[in-house]
C-alpha positions in Angstrom: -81.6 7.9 -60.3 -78.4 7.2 -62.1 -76.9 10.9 -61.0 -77.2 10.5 -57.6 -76.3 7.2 -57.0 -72.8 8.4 -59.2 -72.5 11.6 -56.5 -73.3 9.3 -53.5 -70.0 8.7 -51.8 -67.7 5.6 -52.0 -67.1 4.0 -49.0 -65.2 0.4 -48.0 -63.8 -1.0 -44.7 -61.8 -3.8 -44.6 -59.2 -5.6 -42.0 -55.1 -6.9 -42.5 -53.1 -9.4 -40.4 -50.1 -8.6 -39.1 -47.8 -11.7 -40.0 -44.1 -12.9 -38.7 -41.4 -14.6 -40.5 -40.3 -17.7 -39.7 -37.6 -17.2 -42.1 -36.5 -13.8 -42.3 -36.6 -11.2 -44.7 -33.7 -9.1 -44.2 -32.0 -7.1 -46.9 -33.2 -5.4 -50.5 -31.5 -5.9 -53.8 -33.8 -2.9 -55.1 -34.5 -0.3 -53.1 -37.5 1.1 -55.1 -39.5 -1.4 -55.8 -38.6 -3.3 -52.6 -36.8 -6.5 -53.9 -35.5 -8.8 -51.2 -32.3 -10.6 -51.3 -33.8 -13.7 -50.3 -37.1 -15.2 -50.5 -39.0 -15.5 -46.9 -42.0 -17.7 -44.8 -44.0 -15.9 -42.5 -47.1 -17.1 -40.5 -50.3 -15.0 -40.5 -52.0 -14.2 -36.7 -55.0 -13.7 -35.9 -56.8 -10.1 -36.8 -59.2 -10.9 -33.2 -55.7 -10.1 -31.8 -53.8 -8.1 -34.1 -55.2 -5.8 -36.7 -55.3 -2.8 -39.4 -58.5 -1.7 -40.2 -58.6 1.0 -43.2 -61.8 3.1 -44.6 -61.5 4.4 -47.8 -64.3 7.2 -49.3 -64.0 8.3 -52.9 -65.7 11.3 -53.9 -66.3 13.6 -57.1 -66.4 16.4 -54.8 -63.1 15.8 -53.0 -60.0 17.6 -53.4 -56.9 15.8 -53.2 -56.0 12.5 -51.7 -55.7 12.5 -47.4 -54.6 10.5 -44.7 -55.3 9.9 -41.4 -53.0 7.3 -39.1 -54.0 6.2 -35.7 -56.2 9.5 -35.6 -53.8 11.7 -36.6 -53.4 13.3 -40.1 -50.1 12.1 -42.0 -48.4 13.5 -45.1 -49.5 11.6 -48.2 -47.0 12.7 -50.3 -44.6 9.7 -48.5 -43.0 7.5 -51.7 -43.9 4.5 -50.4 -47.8 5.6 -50.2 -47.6 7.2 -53.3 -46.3 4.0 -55.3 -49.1 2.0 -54.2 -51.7 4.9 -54.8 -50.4 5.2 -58.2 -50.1 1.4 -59.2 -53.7 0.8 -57.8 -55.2 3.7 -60.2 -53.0 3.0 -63.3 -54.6 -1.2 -63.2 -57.8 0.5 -63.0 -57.9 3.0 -65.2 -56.0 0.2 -67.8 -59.4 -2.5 -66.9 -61.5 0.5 -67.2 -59.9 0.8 -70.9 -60.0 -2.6 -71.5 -63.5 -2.9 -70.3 -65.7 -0.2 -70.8 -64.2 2.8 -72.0 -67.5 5.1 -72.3 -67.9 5.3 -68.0 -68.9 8.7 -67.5 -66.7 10.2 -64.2 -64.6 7.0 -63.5 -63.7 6.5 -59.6 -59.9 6.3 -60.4 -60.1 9.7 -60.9 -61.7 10.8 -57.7 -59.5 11.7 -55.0 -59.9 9.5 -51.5 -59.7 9.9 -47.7 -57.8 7.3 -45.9 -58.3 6.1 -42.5 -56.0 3.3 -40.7 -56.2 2.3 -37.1 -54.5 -0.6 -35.6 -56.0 -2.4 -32.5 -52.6 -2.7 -31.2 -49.9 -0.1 -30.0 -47.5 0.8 -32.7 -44.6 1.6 -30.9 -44.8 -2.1 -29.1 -42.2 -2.9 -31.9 -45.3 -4.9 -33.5 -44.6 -4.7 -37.1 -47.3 -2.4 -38.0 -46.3 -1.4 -41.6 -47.0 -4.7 -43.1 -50.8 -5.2 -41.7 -51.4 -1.6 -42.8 -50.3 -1.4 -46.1 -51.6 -4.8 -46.9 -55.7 -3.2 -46.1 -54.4 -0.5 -47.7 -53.8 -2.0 -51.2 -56.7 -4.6 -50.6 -59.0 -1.4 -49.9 -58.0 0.3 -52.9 -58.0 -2.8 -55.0 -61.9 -3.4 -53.9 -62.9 0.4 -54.2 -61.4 0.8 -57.5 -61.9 -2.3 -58.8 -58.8 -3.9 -59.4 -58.7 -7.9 -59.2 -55.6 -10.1 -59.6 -52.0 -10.2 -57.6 -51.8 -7.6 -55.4 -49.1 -8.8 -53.1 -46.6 -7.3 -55.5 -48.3 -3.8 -54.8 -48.2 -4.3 -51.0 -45.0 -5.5 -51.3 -43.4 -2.0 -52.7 -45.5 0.0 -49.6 -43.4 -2.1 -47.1 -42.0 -5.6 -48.0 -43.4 -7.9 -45.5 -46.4 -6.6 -46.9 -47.1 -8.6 -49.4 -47.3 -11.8 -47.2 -50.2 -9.9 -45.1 -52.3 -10.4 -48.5 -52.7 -13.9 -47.1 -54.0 -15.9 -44.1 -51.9 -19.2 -42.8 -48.5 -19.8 -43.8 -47.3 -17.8 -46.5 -43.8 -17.7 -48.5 -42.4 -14.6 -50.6 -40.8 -15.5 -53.3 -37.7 -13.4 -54.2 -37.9 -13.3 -57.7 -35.1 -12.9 -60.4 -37.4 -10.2 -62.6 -35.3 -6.6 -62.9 -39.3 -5.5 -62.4 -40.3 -7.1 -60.0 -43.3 -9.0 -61.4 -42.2 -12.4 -60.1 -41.6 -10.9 -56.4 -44.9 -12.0 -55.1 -46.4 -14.0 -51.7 -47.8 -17.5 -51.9 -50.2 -19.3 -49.1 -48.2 -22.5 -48.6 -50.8 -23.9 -46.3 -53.9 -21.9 -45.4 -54.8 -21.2 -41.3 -57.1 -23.9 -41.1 -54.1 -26.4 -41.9 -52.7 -26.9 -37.6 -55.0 -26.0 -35.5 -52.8 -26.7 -32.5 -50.3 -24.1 -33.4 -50.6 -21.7 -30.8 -48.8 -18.1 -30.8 -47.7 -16.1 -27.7 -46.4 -12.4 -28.1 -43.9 -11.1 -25.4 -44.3 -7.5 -25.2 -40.6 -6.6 -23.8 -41.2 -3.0 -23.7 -43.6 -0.1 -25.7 -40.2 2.0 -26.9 -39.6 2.8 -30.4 -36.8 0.2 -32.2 -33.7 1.5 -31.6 -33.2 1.0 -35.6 -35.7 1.5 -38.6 -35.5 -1.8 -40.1 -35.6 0.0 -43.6 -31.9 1.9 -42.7 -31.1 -0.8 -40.5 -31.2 -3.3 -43.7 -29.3 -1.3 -46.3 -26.2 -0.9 -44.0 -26.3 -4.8 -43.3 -26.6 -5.2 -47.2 -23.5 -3.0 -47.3 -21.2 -4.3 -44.9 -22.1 -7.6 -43.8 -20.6 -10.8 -45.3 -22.5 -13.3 -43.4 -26.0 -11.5 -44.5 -24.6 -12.5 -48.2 -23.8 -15.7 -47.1 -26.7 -16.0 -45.6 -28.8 -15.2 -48.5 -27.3 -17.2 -50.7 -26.4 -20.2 -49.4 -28.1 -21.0 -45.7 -32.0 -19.6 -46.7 -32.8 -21.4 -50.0 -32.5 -25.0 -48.1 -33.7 -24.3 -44.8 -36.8 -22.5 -46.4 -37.7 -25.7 -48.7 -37.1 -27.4 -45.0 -39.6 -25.1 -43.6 -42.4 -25.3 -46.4 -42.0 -29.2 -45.2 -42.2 -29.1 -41.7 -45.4 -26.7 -41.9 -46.9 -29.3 -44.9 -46.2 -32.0 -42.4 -47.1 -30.0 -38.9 -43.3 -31.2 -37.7 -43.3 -29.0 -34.6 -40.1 -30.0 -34.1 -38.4 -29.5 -36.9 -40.4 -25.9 -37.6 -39.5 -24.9 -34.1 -35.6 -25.6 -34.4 -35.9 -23.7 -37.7 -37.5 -20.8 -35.8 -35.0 -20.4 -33.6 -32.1 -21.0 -36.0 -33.1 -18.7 -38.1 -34.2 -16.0 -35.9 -30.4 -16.2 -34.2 -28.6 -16.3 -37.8 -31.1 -12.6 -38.5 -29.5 -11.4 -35.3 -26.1 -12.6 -36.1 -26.2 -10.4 -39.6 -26.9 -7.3 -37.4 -23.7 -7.6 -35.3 -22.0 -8.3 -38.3 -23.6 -5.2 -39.9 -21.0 -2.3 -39.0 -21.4 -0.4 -37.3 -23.5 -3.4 -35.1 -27.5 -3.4 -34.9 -28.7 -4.2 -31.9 -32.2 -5.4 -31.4 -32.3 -8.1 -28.8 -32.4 -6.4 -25.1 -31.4 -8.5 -22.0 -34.9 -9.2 -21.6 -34.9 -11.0 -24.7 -32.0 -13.2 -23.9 -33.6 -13.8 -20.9 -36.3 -15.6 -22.8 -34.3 -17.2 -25.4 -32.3 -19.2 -21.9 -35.5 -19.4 -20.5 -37.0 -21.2 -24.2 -33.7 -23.1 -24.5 -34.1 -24.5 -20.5 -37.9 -25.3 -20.8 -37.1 -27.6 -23.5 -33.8 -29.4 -22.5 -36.3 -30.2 -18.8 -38.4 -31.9 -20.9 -36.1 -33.6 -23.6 -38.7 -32.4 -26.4 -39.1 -29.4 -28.3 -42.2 -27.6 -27.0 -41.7 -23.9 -27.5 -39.7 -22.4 -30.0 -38.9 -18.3 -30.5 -38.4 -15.6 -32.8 -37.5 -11.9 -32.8 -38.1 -9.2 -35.1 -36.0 -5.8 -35.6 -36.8 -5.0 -32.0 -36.8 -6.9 -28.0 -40.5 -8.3 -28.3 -40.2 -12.3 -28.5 -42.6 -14.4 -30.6 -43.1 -17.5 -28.9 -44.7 -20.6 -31.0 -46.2 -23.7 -29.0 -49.2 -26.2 -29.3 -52.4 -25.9 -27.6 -51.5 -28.6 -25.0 -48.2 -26.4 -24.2 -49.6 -23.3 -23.7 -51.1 -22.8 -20.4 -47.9 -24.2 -18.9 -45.4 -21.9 -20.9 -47.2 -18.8 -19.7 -47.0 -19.9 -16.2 -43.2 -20.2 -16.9 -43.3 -16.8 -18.2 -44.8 -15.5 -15.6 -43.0 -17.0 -12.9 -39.6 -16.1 -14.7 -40.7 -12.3 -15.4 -43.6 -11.1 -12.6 -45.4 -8.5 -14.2 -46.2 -5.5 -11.3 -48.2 -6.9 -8.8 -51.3 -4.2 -9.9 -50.3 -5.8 -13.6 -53.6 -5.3 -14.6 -54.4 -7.8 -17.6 -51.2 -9.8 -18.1 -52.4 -12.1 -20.8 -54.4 -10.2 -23.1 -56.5 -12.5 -26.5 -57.2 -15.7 -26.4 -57.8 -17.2 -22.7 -55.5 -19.0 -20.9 -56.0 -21.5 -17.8 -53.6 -20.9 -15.1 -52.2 -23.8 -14.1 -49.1 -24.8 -11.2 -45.4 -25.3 -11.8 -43.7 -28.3 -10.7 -40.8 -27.0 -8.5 -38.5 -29.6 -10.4 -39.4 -27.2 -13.6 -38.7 -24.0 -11.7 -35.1 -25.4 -10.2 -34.5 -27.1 -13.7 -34.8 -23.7 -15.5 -33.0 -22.1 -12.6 -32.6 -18.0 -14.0 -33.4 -15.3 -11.8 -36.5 -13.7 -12.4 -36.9 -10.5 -14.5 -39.6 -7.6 -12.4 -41.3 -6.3 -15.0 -39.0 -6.9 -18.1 -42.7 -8.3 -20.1 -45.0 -5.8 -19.6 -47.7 -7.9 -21.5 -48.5 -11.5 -23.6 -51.0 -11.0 -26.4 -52.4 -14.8 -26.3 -53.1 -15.9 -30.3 -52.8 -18.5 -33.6 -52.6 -18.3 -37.1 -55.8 -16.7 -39.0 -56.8 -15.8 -42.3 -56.5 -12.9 -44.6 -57.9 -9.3 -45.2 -61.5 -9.3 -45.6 -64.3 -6.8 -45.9 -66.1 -5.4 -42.8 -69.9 -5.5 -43.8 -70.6 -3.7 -41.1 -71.1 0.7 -41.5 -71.1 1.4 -38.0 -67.9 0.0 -38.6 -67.0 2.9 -40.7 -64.0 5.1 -39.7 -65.0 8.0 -42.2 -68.2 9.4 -42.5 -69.8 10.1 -45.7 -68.0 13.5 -45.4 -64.7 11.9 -45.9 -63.8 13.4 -42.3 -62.7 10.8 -39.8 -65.5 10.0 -37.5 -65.3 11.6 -33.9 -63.8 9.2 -31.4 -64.4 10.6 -27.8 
């Protein structure tokens, strides 16, 4: 009957990439609605690897809106949540209007349970905020109904956000708009597009970032000249460089870009005062060690990048990999008990040359990369179809774990 298929709960699962910028998005020019002071490019990994997964329930019965992080309830009063709770309901209770305005007990004004869990460890310094508030907003969107751009409403729960709404290679567009409207992602090329692209993240360590990259940025914005330079007149070329080099699959071109761009990010933060640091000594370590690996080989077969944290992201092609991560782990043994060094997609060991070892000549690091999570770009969030996949019962409560 019509009744109790409108009392029946709600429920949706779906998955979010985490991405990482190949040109960086660092500083806002609207701390609100999370407007960047340059636009960015970010590739999309794979969700076998790295992941959010978010169940939502709606229910007439509930009675106010919860959330529950990693297993653990969380406040959801937080602005950032809020704004994208909000935006999602107002679009569908304006299609709703627009529609079919005689719905009897419309969803957007049923309260929800959240549940997020990534499948990595959030205080490896992966960017977590960005796959989860992408599933969040395309969960919402799907329960509630809403269709169209969404980016813009992931983009104003956490701005690198908005390029998780797609798979591949995507670019954020800055915008000029005073709204924000025109502050959206793009896919530039979808996953599918290089195959051979292979991605390899160093794990330097499981702290916490010494800086939140949402303080971190603002003091940049205020006192670092070279981050306005930057913005203005270094990122608008080198990204229309970028969007070419991916079109084309340059490797060499995208990974001196990588690199480049990646050091100029890090320059900003010493420039910031006081100074940001992020990079650790591990993570020079593996910027010589990138730099040396190449110059052996008069090429450019591995390329780098770092986020607001130590953890390096290494990008190669297939016929590079198996040899890279020999390098690494040559140049930084993991403990001899290291249990699963190379963690996603499988790797075949393979021997080092001794000209390579001598050529690259560092001492090596014990223990400074505690793992490699082995991947390559992949596509968007998508639906789970699955409902043992489910991490809310049809009680709204989270399901039990142990």
């Amino acid at each position: 009957s019509v009744r109790s298929s409108m009392e029946k709960p709600n429920i949706l699962t779906c998955t979010a990439p985490v991405n990482i910028a190949v040109i960086k998005y660092w500083g806002k020019r609207n701390e609100e609605l999370i407007l960047p002071i340059n636009s960015s490019l970010s590739v999309t990994l794979h969700q076998d690897q790295l992941k959010t997964t978010t169940t939502v329930v709606t229910s007439k019965s509930f009675e106010e809106d919860r959330i529950w992080l990693n297993g653990k309830e969380e406040d959801i009063s937080h602005p950032r949540l809020q704004s994208c709770l909000k935006e999602i309901r107002r679009l569908a209770r304006k299609r709703r209007n627009d529609e079919n305005p005689s719905l009897e007990s419309p969803v957007w004004s049923h309260k929800v349970h959240i549940c997020s869990i990534n499948n990595f460890p959030t205080a490896a310094g992966l960017a977590s905020s960005a796959a989860g508030f992408a599933c969040l907003v395309y969960t919402l969107a799907r329960v509630f109904g809403v269709e169209g751009e969404l980016s813009a409403i992931a983009r104003q729960g956490s701005g690198s956000a908005c390029r998780s709404m797609y798979g591949g290679f995507v670019q954020w567009i800055m915008g000029q708009r005073e709204d924000g409207k025109d502050s959206i992602a793009l896919q530039v090329e979808p996953d599918s597009h290089w195959p051979e692209l292979r991605i390899l993240v160093l794990v330097a360590s499981a702290e916490k970032k010494p800086v939140g990259s949402t303080a971190g940025m603002q003091t940049s914005v205020e006192t670092s000249c070279l981050l306005k330079y930057r913005a203005e007149s270094v990122v608008p070329g080198r990204l229309a460089e970028m969007i070419q080099a991916v079109r084309r699959r340059d490797f060499a071109t995208f990974a001196e870009l990588t690199m480049k761009d990646s050091n100029q990010f890090h320059a900003t933060c010493l420039d910031t005062y006081p100074p940001i640091f992020y990079l650790s000594s591990v993570s020079q370590q593996v910027i010589n060690l990138v730099h040396r690996y190449n110059r052996h080989y008069g090429e450019m077969r591995v390329s780098y990048t770092f986020d607001a944290g130590p953890n390096a992201v290494i990008f190669t092609l297939e016929q590079h990999v198996s040899e890279f991560l020999q390098v690494v782990q040559h140049f930084f043994p993991p403990e001899a008990n290291g249990g699963h060094f190379i963690r996603g997609l499988p790797i075949e060991g393979v021997s080092l040359p001794d000209a390579l070892k001598q050529s690259i000549g560092l001492q090596p690091m014990q223990n400074g990369i505690s793992y490699v999570i082995s991947t390559k770009a992949g596509p968007g969030p998508c639906v789970v179809n699955d409902p043992a996949e489910h991490l809310l019962g049809s009680d709204g409560l989270p399901k039990r774990t142990d």
